[in-house]
C-alpha positions as CSV (number, residue, x, y, z in Angstrom):
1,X,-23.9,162.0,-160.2
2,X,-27.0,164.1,-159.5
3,X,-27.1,162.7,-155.7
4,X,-23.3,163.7,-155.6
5,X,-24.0,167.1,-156.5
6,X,-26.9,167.4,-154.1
7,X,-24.9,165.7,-151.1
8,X,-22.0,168.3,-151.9
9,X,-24.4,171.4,-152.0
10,X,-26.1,170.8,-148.9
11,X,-22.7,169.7,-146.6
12,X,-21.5,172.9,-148.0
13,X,-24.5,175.3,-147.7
14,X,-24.3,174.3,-144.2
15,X,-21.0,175.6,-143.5
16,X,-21.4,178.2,-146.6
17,X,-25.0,179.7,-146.4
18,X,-24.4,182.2,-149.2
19,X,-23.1,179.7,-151.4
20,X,-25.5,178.4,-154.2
21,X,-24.8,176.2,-157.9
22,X,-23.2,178.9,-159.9
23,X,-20.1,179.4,-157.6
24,X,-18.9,176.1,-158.0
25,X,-16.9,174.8,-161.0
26,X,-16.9,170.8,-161.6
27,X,-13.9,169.0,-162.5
28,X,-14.0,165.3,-163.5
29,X,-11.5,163.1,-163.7
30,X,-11.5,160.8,-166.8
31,X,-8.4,157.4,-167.2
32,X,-6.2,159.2,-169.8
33,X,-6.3,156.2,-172.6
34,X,-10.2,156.9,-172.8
35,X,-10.8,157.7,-176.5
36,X,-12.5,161.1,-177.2
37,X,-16.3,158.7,-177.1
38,X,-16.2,157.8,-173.5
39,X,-14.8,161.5,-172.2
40,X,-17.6,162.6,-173.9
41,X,-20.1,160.7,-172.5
42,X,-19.5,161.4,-169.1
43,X,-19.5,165.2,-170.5
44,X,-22.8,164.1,-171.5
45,X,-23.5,162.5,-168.5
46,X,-22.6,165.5,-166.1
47,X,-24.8,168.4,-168.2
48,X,-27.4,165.8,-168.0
49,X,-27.0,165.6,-163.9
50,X,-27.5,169.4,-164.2
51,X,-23.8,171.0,-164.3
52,X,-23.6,173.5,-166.8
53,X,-20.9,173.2,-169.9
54,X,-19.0,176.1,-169.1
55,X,-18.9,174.9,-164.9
56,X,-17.0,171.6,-166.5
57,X,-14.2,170.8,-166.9
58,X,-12.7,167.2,-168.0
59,X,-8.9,166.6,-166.1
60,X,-6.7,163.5,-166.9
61,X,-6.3,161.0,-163.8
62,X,-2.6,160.3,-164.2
63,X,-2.3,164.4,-164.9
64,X,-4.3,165.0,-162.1
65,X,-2.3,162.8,-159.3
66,X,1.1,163.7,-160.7
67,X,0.1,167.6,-160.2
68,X,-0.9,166.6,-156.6
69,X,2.1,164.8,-155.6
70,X,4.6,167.8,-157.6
71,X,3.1,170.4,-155.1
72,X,2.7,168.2,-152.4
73,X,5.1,167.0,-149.8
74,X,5.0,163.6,-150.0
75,X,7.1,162.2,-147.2
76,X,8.1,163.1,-143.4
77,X,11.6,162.2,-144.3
78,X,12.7,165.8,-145.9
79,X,13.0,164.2,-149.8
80,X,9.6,165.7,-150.2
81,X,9.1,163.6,-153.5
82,X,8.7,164.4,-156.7
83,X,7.9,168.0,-155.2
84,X,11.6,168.4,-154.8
85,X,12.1,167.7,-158.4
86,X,14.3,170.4,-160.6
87,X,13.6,171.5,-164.2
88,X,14.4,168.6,-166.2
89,X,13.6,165.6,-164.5
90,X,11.4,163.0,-165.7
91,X,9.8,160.1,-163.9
92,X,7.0,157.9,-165.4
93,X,3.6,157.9,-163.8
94,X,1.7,155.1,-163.3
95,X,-2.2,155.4,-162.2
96,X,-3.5,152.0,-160.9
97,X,-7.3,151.6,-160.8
98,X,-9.7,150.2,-160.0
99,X,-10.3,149.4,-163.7
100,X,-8.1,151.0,-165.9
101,X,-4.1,151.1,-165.4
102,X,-2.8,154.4,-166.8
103,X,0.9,155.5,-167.8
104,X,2.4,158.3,-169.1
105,X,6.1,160.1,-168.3
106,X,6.5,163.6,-167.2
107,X,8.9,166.0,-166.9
108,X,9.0,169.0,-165.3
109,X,9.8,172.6,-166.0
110,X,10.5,175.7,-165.0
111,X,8.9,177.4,-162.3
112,X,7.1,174.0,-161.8
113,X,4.6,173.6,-164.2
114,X,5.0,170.1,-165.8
115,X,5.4,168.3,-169.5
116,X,3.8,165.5,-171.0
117,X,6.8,163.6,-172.9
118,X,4.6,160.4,-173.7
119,X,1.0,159.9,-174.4
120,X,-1.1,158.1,-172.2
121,X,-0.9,154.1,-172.7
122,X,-2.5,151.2,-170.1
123,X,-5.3,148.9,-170.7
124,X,-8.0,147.7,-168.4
125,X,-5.8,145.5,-165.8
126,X,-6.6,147.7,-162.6
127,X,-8.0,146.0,-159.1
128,X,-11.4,145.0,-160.5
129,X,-9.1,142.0,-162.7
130,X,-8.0,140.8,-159.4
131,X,-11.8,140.9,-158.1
132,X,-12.4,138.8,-161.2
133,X,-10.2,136.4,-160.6
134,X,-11.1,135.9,-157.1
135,X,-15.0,135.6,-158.0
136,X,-13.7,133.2,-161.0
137,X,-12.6,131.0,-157.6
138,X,-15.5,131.4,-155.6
139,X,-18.0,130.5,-158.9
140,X,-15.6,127.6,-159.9
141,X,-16.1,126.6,-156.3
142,X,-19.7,126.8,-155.4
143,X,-20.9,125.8,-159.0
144,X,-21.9,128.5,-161.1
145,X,-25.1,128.0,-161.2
146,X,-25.5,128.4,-157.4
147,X,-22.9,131.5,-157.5
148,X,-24.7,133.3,-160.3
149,X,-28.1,133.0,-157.5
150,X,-25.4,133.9,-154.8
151,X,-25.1,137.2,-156.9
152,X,-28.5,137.9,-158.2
153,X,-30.8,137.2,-154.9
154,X,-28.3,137.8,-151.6
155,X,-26.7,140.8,-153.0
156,X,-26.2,142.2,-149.4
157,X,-23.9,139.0,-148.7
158,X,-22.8,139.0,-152.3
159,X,-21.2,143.0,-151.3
160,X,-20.0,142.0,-147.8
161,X,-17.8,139.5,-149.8
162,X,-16.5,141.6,-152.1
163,X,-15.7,143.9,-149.2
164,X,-13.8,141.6,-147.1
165,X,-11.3,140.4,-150.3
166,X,-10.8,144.2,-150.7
167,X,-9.5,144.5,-147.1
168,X,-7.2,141.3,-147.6
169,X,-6.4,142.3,-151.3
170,X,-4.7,145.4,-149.8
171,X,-2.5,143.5,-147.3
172,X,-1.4,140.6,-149.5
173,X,2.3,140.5,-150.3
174,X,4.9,138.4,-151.9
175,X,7.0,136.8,-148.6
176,X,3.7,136.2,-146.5
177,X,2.9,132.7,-145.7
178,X,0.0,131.1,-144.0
179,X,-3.8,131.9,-144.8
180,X,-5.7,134.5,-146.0
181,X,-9.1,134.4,-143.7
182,X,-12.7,135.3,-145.7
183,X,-16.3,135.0,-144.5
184,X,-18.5,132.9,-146.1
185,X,-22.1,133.9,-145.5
186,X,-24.6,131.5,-144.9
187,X,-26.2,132.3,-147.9
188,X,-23.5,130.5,-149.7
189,X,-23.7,127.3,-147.8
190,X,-27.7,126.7,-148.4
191,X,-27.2,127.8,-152.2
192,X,-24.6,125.2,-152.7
193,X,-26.8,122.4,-150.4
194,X,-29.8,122.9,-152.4
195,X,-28.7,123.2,-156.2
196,X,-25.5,121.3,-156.0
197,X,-26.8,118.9,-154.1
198,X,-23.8,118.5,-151.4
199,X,-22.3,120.4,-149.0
200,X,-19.7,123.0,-148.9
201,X,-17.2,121.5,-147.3
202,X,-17.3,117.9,-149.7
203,X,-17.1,120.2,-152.1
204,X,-13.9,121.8,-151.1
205,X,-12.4,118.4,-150.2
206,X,-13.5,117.0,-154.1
207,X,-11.9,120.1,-155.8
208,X,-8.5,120.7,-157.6
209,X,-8.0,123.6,-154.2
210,X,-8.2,120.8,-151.9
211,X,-4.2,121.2,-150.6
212,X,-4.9,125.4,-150.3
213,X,-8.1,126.2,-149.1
214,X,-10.0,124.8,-145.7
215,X,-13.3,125.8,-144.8
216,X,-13.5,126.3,-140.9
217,X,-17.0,127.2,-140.0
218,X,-17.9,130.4,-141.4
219,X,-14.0,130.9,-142.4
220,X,-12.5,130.0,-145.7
221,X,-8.5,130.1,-145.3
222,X,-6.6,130.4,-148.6
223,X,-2.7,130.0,-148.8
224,X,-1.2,132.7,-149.6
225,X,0.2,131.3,-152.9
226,X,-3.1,130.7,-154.3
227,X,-4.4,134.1,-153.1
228,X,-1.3,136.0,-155.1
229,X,-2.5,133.5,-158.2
230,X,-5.5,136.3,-158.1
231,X,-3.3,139.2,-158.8
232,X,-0.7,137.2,-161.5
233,X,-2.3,138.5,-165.0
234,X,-3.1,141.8,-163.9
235,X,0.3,142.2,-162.1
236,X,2.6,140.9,-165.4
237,X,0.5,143.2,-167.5
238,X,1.0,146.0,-165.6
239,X,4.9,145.2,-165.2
240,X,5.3,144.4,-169.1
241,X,3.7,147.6,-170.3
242,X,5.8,149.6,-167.5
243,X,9.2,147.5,-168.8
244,X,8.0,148.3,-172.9
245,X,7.4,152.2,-171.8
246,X,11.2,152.1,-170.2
247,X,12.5,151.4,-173.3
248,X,11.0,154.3,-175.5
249,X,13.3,157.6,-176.1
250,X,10.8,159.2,-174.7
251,X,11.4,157.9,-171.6
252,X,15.2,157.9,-171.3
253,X,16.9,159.6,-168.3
254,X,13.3,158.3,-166.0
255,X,14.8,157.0,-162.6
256,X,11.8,157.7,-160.7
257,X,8.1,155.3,-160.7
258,X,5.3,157.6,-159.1
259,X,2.5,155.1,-158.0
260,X,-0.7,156.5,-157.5
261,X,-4.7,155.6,-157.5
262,X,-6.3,152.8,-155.3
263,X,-4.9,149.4,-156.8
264,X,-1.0,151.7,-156.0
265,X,-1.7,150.8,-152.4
266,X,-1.6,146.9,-153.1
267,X,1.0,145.4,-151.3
268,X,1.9,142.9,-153.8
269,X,1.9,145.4,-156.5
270,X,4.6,147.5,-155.0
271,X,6.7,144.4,-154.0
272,X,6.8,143.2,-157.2
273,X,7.3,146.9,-159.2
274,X,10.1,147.2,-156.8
275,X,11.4,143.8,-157.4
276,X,11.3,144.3,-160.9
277,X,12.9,148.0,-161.2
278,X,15.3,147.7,-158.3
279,X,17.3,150.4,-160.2
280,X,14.9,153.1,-160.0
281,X,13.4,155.0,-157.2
282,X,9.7,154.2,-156.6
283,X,7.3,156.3,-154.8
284,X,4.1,155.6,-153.4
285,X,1.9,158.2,-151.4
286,X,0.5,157.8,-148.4
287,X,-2.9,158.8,-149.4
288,X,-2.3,157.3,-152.9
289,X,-5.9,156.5,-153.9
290,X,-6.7,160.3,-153.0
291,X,-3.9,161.6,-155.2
292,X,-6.3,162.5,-158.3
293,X,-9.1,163.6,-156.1
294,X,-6.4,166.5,-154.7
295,X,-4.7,167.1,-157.8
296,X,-8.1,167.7,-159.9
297,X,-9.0,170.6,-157.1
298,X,-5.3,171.9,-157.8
299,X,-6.3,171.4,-161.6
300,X,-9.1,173.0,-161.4
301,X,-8.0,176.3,-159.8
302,X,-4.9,176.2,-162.0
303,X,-5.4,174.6,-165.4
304,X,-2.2,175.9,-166.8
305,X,0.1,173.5,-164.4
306,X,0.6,171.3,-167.3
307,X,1.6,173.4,-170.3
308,X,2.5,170.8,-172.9
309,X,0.5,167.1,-173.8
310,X,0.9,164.8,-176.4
311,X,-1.4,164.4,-178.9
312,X,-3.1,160.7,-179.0
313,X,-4.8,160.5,-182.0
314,X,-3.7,162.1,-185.9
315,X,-6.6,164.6,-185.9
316,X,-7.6,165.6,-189.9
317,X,-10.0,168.0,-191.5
318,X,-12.1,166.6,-195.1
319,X,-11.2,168.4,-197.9
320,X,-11.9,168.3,-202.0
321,X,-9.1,168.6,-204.7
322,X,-9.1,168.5,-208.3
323,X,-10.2,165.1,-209.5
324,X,-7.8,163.0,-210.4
325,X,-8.8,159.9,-212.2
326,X,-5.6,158.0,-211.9
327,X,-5.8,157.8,-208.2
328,X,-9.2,159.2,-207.1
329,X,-12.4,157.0,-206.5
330,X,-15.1,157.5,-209.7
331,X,-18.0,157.4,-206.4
332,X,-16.3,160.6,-205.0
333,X,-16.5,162.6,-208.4
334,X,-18.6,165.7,-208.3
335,X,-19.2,168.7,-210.6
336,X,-19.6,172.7,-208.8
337,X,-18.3,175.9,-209.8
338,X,-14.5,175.1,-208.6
339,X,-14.8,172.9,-211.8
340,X,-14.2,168.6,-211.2
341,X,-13.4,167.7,-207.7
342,X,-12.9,164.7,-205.6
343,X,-14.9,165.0,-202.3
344,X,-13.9,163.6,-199.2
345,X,-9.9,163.5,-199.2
346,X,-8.1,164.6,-195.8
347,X,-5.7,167.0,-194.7
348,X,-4.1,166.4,-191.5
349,X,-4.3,169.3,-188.6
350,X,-2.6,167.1,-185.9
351,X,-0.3,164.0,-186.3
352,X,-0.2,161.3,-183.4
353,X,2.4,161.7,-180.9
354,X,2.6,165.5,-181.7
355,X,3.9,167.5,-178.9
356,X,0.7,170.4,-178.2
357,X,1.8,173.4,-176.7
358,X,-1.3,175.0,-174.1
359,X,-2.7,178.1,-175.4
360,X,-0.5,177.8,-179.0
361,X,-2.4,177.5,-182.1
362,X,-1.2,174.2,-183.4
363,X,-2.3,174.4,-187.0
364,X,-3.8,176.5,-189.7
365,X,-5.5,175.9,-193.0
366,X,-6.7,177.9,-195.7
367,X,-10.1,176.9,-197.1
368,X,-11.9,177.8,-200.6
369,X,-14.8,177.6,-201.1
370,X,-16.2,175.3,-204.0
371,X,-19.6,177.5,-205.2
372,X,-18.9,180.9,-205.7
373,X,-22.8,181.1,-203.8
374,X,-21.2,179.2,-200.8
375,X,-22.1,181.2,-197.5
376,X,-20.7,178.6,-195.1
377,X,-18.2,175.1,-195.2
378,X,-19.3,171.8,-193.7
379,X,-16.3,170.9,-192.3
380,X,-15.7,167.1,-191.0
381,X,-13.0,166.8,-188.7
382,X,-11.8,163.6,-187.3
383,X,-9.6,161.8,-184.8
384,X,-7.9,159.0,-186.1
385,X,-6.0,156.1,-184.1
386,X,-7.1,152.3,-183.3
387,X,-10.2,153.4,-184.8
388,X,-11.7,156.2,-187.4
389,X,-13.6,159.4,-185.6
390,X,-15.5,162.1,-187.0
391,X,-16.9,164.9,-186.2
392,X,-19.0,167.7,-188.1
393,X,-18.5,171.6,-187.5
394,X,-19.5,174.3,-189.5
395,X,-17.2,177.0,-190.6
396,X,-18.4,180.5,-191.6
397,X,-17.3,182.9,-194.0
398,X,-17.7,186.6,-193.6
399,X,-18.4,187.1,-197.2
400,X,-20.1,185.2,-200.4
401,X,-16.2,185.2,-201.9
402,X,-14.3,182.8,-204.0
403,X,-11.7,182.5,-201.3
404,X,-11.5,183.3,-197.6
405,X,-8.9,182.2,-194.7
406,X,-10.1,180.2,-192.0
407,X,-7.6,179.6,-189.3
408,X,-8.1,176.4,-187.4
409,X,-6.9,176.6,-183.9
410,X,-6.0,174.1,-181.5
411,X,-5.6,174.6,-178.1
412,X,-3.5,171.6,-176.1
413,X,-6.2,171.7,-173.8
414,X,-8.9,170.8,-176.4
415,X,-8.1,167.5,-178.1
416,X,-5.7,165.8,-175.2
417,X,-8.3,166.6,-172.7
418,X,-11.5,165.5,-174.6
419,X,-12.8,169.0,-173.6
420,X,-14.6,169.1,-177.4
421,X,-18.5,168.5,-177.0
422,X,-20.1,165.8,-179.3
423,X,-23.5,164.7,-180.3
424,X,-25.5,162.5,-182.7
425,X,-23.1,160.0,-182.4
426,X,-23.8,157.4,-185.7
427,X,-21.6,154.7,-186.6
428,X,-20.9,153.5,-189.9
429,X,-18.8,150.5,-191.0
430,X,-15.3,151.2,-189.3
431,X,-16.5,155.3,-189.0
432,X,-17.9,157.1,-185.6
433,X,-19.8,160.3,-187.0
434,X,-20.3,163.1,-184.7
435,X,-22.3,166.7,-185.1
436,X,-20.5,168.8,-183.1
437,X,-22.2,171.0,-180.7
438,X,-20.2,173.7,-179.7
């Protein structure tokens, strides 16, 4: 990230002279199912490449490409896209990875600013599952011990490789037939000679690939079938979770597929999404895998273009109540001036699935305070979904009073986003603790 940032500053100094660090504001883009731990690490990560907390800001991927291709003119046809939209439309947006698949639907508004109807949902069956696959081959192939060499001591060849499959990864399809040509380095051939013991070629002819693969010199030639065997269990996840997402109210009235991200340029994976939605309109970009790249400059300049999210996670705030010992824990059982109290119980702020309004307070709670010497509250707010987050602010009061109103707000840009700073992480059993350092 640092080198980034120094690559930027000088290409731009040099066409730029008075520009310097301070007029630029970062915006990084994030895969919208990351849980609030992993946005803010790379929060971490960026203040610790030197960008300043209030130069940063975190932008969802699948937000980010669907507010390129809204105010972008997508086609030379005259449909324009989804830019051509009117208020009330929704289409589903599905960002395809090279990691991480992310989906959400949107609908947009007046003046055309856009909605969040559905919380981000996906999993981790972008391109690199199709790499996977294909190294799968290669290791099942050569042997893995000679593979796993192949990839620790010729990592030159070892790239070169992955590079080509990229190339023919893009331009594989569902009617093709014939071969699929990739270089094998020489590398490769030696490794296999000297710990398997054989050569390449015997090998080949001795494996369960013999009928679909031929090694011709330097050249191995796959059929086409077995190549699209590469791309099957990322392909059916992707269409599964698109076909499960169709069926939610949330998504009723969606007749329009917006494909963006790298892995959206896959041949395959556009035949068989249309193949498999033949009733609704799907859209793929030209410049598809530089739809988030655009739309995070456009977010970046105009943070505002998406004015309502939904809230992921059921966000709550630890409170104490009178004890009661017919359904509170004996362990939790303290003794202060507010008289016998169970410690620890929640109070929910935000519930999962919540629509979050940008730049509306969401919630707000009054707090007491439970010794009448009590200057300040330790309040531990947490996330919870799949898993049990927590973090720790601290909430002042004006005065040493027996009761004061403390109004919790939540922006839709706060939570959503994973704009909130944490540190200290600690886990505990099935709890994340955080100290929050805003």
């Amino acid at each position: 990230m640092m080198h980034m940032m120094d690559s930027l500053l000088e290409v731009c100094q040099k066409q730029v002279t008075v520009l310097s660090e301070k007029d630029i504001d970062w915006v990084l883009t994030v895969p919208a199912i990351w849980n609030d731990s992993a946005k803010h690490f790379m929060r971490l990560a960026a203040q610790e490449a030197g960008i300043e907390k209030e130069k940063l800001t975190i932008a969802l991927e699948p937000e980010a490409a669907s507010i390129c291709c809204r105010h972008t003119k997508l086609h030379n046809d005259g449909l324009g896209g989804i830019s051509t939209f009117q208020s009330g439309k929704k289409y589903l947006v599905v960002d395809a990875g090279g990691g991480t698949i992310d989906m959400t639907v949107h609908e947009v508004c007046f003046g055309g600013a856009l909605k969040e109807l559905h919380k981000a949902t996906g999993g981790a069956w972008g391109g690199t599952m199709v790499d996977t696959a294909f190294l799968d081959f290669i290791a099942e192939l050569m042997g893995k011990d000679a593979f796993n060499t192949f990839k620790d001591q010729q990592r030159e060849d070892y790239i070169d490789l992955l590079r080509d499959f990229e190339r023919k990864k893009r331009e594989t399809d569902l009617k093709s037939n014939g071969c699929v040509t990739i270089r094998i380095a020489r590398s490769m051939f030696d490794l296999v000679n000297d710990i398997e013991g054989q050569q390449l070629k015997n090998v080949i002819l001795n494996s369960r690939h013999a009928k679909t693969i031929k090694l011709d010199s330097d050249k191995l030639r796959l059929d086409n079938g077995l190549v699209r065997q590469f791309f099957k269990e990322s392909v059916d996840k992707i269409v599964h979770h698109i076909s499960e997402l169709l069926e939610t109210c949330k998504a009723e009235g969606v007749d329009t597929i917006l494909m963006v991200g790298g892995y959206s340029e896959s041949t395959l994976l556009q035949d068989v999404i249309q193949k498999e939605f033949k009733k609704l309109k799907i859209i793929v970009p030209s410049d598809s895998g530089l739809a988030v790249l655009k739309g995070a400059v456009m977010f970046g300049h105009r943070p505002t273009f998406t004015i309502e999210r939904v809230s992921k996670f059921t966000y709550s705030i630890a409170v104490m109540r009178p004890f009661d010992e017919k359904i509170h824990p004996v362990d939790k059982r303290i003794e202060c001036d507010a008289g016998i109290i169970c410690k620890d119980l929640f109070s929910v702020l935000v519930h999962a699935g919540l629509r979050l309004v940008v730049g509306e307070i969401q919630c707000s709670k009054e707090i007491t305070p439970h010794d009448i010497n009590q200057s300040r509250r330790v309040a531990s707010l947490g996330s919870m979904g799949k898993r049990k987050c927590f973090r720790r602010t601290i909430i002042r009061f004006a005065e040493k009073t027996s009761m004061t109103n403390v109004e919790l707000g939540f922006n839709a840009l706060a939570f959503p986003q994973g704009t909130i700073c944490y540190t200290n992480m600690v886990k505990k059993n099935s709890l994340v603790g955080f100290n929050d350092s805003q």
